[in-house]
N, C-alpha and C positions, 0 to 999 in steps of 0.2 A: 340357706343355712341348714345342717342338718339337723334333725331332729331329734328328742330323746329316744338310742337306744339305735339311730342311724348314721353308720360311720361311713364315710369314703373310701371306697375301695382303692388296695395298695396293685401299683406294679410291679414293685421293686422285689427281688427276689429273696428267699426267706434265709437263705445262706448268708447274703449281705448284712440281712437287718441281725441276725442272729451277730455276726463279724463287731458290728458296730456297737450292739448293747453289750457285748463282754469288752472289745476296749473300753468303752465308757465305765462300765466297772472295775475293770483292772486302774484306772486313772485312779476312781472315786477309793478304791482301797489301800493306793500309793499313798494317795493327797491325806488319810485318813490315819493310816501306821506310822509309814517314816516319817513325814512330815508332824507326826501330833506334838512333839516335844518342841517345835519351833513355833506353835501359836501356844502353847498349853500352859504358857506366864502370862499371857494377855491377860487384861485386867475382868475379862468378863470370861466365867468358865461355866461349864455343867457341874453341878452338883449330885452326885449319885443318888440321895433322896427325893430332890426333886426328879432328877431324872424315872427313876423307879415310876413313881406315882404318875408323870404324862404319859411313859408308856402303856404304864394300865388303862387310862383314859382314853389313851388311843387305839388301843386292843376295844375298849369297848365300843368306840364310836363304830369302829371299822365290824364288828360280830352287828350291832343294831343299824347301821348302812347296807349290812348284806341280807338283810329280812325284806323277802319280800312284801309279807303280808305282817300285820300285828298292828300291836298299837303303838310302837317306835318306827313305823313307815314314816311318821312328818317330819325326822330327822333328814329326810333324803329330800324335801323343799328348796329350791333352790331360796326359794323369797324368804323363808326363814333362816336359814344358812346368812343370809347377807345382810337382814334385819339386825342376829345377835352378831355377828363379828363387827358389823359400822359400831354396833352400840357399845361393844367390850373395846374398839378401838379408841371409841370418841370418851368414855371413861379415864383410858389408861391415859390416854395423851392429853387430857384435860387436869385428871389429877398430878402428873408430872409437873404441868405448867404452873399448875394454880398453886403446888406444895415447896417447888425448887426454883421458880425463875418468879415470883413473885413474892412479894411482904413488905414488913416494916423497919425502915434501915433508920435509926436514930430516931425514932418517932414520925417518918415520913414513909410513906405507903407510895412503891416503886416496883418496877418491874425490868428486866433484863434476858440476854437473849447468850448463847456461848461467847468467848470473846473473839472470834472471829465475823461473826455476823455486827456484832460490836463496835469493828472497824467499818463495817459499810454504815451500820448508823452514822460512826463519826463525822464520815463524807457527804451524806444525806444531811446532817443536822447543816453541816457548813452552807449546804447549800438551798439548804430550805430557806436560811436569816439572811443568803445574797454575800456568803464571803468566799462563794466561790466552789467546786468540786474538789475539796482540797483534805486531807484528813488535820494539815496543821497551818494555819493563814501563811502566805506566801511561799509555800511551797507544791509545786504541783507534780506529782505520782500520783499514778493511776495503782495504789494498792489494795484495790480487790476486784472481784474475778468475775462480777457478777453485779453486769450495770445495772439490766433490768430491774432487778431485784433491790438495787441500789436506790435508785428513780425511786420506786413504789415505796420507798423507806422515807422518800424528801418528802414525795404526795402529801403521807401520813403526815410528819411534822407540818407542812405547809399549809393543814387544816388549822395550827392551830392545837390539836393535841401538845399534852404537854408531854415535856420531853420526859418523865417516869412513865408515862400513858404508853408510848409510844411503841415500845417493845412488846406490850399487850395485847394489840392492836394486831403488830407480823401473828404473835404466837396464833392469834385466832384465826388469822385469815390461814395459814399452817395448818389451824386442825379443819378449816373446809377444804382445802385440798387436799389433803389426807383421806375425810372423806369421801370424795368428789372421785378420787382416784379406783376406788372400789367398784362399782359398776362398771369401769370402761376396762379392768379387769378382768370380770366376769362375762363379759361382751365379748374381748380378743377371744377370750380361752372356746365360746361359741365358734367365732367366724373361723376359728382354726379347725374345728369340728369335735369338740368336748360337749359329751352330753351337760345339762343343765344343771344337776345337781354338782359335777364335777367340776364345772366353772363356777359355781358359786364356793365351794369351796376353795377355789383357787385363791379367789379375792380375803377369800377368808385367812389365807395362807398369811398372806401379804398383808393383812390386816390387824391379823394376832403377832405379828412377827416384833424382835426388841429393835432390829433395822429402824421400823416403820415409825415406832411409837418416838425413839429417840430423836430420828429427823425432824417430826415434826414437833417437835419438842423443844429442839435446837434451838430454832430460829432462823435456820441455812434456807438456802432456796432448793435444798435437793429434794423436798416433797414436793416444791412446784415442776421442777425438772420432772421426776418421776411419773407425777399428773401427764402434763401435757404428753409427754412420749407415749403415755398407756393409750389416750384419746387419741392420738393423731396414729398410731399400730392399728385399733381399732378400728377406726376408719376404714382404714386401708382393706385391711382383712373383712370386713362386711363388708364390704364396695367387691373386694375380688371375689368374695362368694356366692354372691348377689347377683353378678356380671353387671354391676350399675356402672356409673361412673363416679371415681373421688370424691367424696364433698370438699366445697371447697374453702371450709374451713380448715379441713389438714394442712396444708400447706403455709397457713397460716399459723397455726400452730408451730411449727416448722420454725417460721421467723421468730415467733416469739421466745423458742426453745435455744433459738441461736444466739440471743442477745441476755440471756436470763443467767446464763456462764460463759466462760468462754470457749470451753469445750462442750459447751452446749450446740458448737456449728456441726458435731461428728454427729450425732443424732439426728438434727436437722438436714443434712446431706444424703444420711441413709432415709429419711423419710421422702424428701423430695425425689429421691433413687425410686423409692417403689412406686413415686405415685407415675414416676413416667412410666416405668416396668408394667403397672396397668393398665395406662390409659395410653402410651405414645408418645410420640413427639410433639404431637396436637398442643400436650400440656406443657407445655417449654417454658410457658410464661408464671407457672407456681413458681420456678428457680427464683422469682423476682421478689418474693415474701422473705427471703433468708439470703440474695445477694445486695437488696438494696437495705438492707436494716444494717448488715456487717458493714455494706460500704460507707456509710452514715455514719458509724462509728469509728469504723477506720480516719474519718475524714478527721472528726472530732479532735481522736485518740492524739492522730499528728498536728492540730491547728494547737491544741491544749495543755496536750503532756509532753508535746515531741519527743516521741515516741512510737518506734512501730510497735510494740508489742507493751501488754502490761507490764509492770512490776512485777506483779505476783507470777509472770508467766517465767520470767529472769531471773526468778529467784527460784524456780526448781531447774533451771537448767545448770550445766557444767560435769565436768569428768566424777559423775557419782560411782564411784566405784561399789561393785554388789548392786545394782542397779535395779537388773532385770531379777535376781535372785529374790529381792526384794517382794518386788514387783507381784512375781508368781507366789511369793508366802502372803501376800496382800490378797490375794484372790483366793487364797486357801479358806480365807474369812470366811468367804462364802459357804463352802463345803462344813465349816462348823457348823453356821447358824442354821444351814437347811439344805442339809446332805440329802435326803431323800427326791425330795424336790428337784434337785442340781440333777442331779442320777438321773431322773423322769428325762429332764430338760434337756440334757447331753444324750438322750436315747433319740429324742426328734431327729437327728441327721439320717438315720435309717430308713426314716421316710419321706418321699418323694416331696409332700404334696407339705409337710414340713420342713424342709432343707432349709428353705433360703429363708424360712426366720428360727433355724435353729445357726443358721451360719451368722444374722446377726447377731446371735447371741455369743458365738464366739469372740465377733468382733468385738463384744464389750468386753468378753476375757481379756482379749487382748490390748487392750486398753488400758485395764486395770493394771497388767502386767509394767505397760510404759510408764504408767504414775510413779512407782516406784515408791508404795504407800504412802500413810499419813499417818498425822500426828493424833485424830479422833478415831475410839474406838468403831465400832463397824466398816460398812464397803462403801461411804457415801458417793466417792467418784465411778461408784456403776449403779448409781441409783436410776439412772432412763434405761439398766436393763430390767431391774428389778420386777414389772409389772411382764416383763416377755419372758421371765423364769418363772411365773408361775404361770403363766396362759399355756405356755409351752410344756408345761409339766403335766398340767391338766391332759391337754390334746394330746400331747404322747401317751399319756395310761391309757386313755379312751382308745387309740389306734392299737395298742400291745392288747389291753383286757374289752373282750366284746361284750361283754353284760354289763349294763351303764349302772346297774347296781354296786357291783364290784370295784370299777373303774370309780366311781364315788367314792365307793371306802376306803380304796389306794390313798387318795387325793385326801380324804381327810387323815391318813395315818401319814401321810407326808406333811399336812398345813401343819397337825398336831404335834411331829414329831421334831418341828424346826426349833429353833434358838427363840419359843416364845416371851411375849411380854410379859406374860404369866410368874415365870418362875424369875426371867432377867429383872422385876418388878424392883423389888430389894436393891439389886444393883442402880439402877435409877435413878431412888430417892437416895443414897449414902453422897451427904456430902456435899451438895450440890447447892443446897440452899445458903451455905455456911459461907461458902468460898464467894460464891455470887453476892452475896449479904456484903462479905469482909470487902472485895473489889469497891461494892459504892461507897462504904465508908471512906475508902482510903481517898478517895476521887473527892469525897465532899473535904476532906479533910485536908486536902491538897490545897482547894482554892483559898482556904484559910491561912496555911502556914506560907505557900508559893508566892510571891510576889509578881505582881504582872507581865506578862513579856519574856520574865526567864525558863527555862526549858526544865524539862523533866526525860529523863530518858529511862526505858523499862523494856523489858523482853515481852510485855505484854503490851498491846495495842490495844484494845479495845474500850471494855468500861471505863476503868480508870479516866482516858482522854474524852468519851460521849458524859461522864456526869460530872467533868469539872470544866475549867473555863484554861487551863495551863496549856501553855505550846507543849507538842512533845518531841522524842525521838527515838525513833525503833528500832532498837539493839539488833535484833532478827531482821534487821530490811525487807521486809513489807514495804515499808511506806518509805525509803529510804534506797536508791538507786544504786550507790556505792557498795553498800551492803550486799544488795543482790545479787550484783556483777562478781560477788568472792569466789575463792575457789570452796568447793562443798568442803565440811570437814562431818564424814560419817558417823565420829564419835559423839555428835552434837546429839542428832535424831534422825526421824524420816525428813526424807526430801521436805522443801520446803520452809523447814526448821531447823536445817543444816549449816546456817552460813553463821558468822559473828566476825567483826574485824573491831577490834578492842582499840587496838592502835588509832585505828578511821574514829570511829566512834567517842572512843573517849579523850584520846591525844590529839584528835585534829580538830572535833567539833566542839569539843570542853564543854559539857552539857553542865546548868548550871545545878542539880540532883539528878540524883539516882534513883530507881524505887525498886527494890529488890527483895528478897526472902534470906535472911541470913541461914547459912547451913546448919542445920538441927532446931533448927524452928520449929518444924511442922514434919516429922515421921512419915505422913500421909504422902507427903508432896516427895519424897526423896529422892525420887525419880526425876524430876524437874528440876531438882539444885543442882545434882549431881552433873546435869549436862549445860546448865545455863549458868542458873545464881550462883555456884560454885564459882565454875569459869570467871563470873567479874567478880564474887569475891575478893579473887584470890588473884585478879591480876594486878601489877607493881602497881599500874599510876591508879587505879581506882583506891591500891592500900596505901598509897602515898597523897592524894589527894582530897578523897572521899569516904572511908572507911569511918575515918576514927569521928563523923559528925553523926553515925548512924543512929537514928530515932525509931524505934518501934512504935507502929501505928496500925489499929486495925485487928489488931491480936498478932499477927506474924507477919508483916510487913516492914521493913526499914526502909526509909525516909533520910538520905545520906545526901550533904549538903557537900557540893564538891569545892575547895580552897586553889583558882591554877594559877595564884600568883597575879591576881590582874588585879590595880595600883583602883584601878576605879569602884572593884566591889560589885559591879552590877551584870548583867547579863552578858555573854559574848558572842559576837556576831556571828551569823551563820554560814558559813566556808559555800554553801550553793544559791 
């Protein structure tokens, strides 16, 4: 591994490298001008004040980075660089947790996680008490995406944790791999050939970043995704620098990266790729960490859900029209939160000895491209590139700028100058605790009014169904196979949240409530009536059936008891 201020000499000739950093700028200026009006409504923006005042910040970090001598030289430490960013991480994403996804809902002290993580609790609780992997009793879809993750959710309950605890529990194990993820950071950004102080900065990148702090904040498994691909890159790249051999936990890693999403197998593949790429054919038998886990599941997937493929995987599929347009304004994301960085990262193809993990990192553009975005803000589905945009950003300045003083300042006027937690802070806390507060009421307040056995149907899945005891039914088909097999309707939202069959849902399965948001409720939310709650408002048989029993509960929540004409009054049986 090079040492501070010892770079790897290039072959590549300086016409080419020169060729490659002006395309990579001319992208990053495209992605930046034309495109700024198609992300510049997103719900998280720059602020010209705060922008103003990190630039200055970052202007001075980068003048006291490039001092040789003085008494602002311990700035350029890497082990101080990595000390304050874990500790400004492990703050930011602790007070998140501890101000918005936890408190006291009706006098009871509970905690909660986004409402899609939500959904795997659901699944997790079912089958922690033995009724099964199922999100609603006798029905079995496989509606979420991320078994691993799932499992470790049942563990949890299955200790015995109570079911408010429980949520508490992910969030913490979330902010240790959150931190955990930083050093193997600042480790790749080495084994690529980043002087020391510029890999620590790198981690720092990624550590101050609002990506970082809100994943693991979430409650998703894409800070564990992120983790383990930083480790198992890592590896790789010290092992090749080294000229050792793999360790053989990489590949292991691998498997576990494979089963923790389900597009956690593309990462997994590219890992098990490099590690033969190093070692040979010799190593044939790592494939067997990440083909027998899939096949295990696969076996499952069809003994249980009969099913080749998820739910959730069938439900971004079909004729998405704007698809791939999409797709590439989805990766644009990236270029807001940390344009500089991206620019570094896209320069790595210019050199040799960088290509083939500046080409993975294309691979996850092009990934991100295929998602065809989402409904959360940030890049979460490129979250296993996350930790290879900034190693790669790092070892790119180091290879462009040859005084590791310099190539350090770059690298902090890049971490600094990203879409940090700092200033997104604000954005954060707005909101978050109110909405997640109102969801458990409504769920406590369900089991009270719901009578046992009859269903509850809602475009939301999550909380709601994890803190009450009601059957439900998922307007959006998640957890509902019918639904997901629709054809997309783009006016809904991104991929994913695109489908609704009202007719299916409400005319065939006569769910026995509704629980919805009546239109002009809540201003905040308008965006979500407009494409969902409106929609069943305002369709015939929900206002000929259900509308006119509509109960407000929760502060902005309705509570609609639906009338379909059945002589017995009680629940109606379930058409699957």
């Amino acid at each position: 591994m090079p040492k501070e201020g010892m770079f790897v000499k290039e072959g590549g000739t300086p016409g080419a490298a020169a060729a490659a950093l002006g395309a990579a700028a001319v992208a990053a200026a495209v992605a930046s001008g034309v495109f700024q009006e198609a992300w510049g409504s997103m719900r998280f923006g720059r602020a010209p004040g705060a922008e103003a005042l990190v630039l200055a910040a970052a202007v001075a970090a980068v003048a006291a980075l490039s001092l040789r001598r003085g008494r602002w030289r311990w700035w350029m430490r890497p082990d101080f660089v990595l000390a304050w960013s874990a500790t400004a991480f492990g703050i930011l994403a602790a007070w998140v947790m501890a101000t918005q996804h936890t408190g006291r809902v009706d006098g009871r002290w509970c905690s909660w996680l986004e409402d899609d993580p939500m959904v795997s609790f659901q699944y997790a609780r079912h089958l922690a008490s033995g009724a099964g992997l199922v999100w609603t009793r006798g029905q079995r879809v496989e509606g979420f995406s991320n078994p691993l993750w799932t499992l470790l959710m049942a563990a949890v309950l299955a200790l015995k944790i109570p079911r408010a605890a429980a949520p508490a529990v992910m969030l913490a194990i979330n902010l240790a791999l959150g931190l955990a993820a930083l050093p193997a950071v600042a480790r790749l950004a080495r084994a690529l050939g980043a002087a020391p102080s510029a890999a620590a900065w790198a981690a720092a990148g990624l550590g101050l970043s609002y990506e970082w702090v809100w994943a693991a904040a979430s409650g998703m498994e894409t800070t564990a995704l992120a983790c383990l691909c930083a480790w198992a890159f890592a590896g790789i790249a010290e092992a090749r620098a080294a000229g050792r051999p793999v360790p053989g936990w990489v590949p292991a890693l691998a498997g576990a990266a494979a089963l923790l999403r389900f597009d956690g197998a593309l990462p997994a593949g590219i890992i098990v790729g490099a590690t033969l790429a190093v070692e040979g054919p010799r190593r044939w038998k790592d494939a067997l960490w990440v083909a027998v886990p899939l096949a295990g599941w696969q076996v499952l997937r069809l003994a249980y859900f009969h099913a080749w493929i998820p739910n959730t995987v069938l439900l971004k599929m079909g004729p998405w029209p704007g698809r791939w347009r999409a797709g590439c304004l989805y990766d644009l994301r990236l270029d807001f939160q940390s344009r500089l960085a991206l620019l570094a990262a896209l320069s790595s193809l210019a050199w040799r000895r960088l290509r083939p993990w500046g080409l993975v990192f294309v691979a996850v553009l092009l990934y991100g491209c295929a998602t065809a975005g989402d409904f959360y803000p940030g890049t979460r589905y490129l979250a296993w590139g996350w930790p290879l945009l900034w190693a790669l950003a790092a070892a790119a300045l180091c290879a462009w700028i040859r005084r590791p003083g310099l190539a350090a300042a770059a690298m902090a006027l890049a971490a600094l100058w990203s879409y940090q937690a700092f200033w997104a802070f604000p954005g954060l806390m707005r909101g978050g605790w109110r909405a997640g507060a109102e969801r458990v009421a409504v769920a406590r307040l369900m089991d009270a009014v719901v009578p046992p056995g009859q269903r509850v149907a809602s475009d939301w899945a999550g909380t709601f169904y994890y803190y009450s005891d009601v059957q439900g039914e998922d307007l959006l088909g998640k957890c509902d196979p019918v639904v997901a097999a629709a054809r997309p309707d783009p006016g809904l939202g991104p991929t994913a949240h695109d489908k609704m069959d009202l007719a299916y849902s409400l005319g065939e399965v006569r769910p026995d409530w509704v629980l919805l948001v009546p239109p002009g409720q809540d201003p905040g939310l308008r965006w979500l009536h407009t494409a969902y709650d409106a929609r069943i408002w305002n369709d015939p048989l929900f206002a000929a059936h259900c509308r006119a029993s509509a109960r407000l509960v929760g502060g902005h929540w309705a509570l609609c008891r639906c009338r379909w004409g059945d002589p017995r009054g009680g629940s109606h049986p379930h058409p699957r």
